[in-house]
Residue, then its C-alpha position, 0 to 999 in steps of 0.5 A: x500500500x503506498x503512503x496515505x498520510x493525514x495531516x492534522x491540525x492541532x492547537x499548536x501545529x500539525x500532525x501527521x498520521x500513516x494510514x498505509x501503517x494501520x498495524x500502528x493505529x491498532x497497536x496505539x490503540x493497544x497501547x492505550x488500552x494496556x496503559x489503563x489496565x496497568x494504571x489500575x490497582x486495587x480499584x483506583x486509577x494512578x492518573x500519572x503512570x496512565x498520562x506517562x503511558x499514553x503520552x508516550x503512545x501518543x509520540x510514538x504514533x504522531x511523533x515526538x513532540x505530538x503531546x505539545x503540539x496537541x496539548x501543549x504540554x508533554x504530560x496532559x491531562x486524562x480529560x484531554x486526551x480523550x476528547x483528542x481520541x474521541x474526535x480522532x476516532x471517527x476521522x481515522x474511521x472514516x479515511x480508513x473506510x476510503x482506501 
């Protein structure tokens, strides 16, 4: 599959996302996911090691220095990133769809 690269805009720049990569879509997604199971003890969350974890998911799909661009902060908030994934989530749908 040749490149298909999205490019986003963001509060503080752009991203860019290889859709021609989608085992890199499903293995963020894993990522996050295996972040918040880790995060998880004895019934709490630790918001920390879980931000730590999906930050560095985020830098590894977009890029370093993705979180700042995005959020403008290298270590964001829990609520942020989640608005982010929820608008995100439909988009990468939909340009998947198109291929």
């Amino acid at each position: 599959m040749e490149k298909a690269i999205k490019t986003i805009q963001v509060n503080n720049g752009y991203i860019q996302l290889d859709l021609s990569k989608p085992e890199r879509i499903k293995a963020f997604s894993r990522r996050i996911q295996v972040a918040g199971k880790r995060a998880e003890k004895d019934g709490k969350t630790d918001t920390l090691l879980f931000r730590k974890k999906a930050a560095d998911a985020i830098e590894m799909l977009f890029g370093q220095g993705a979180c700042r661009r995005i959020f403008g902060t290298d270590l964001p908030e829990m609520e942020w990133m989640a608005e982010f994934l929820k608008k995100l989530t439909p988009l990468v749908r939909k340009w998947m769809e198109g291929m």
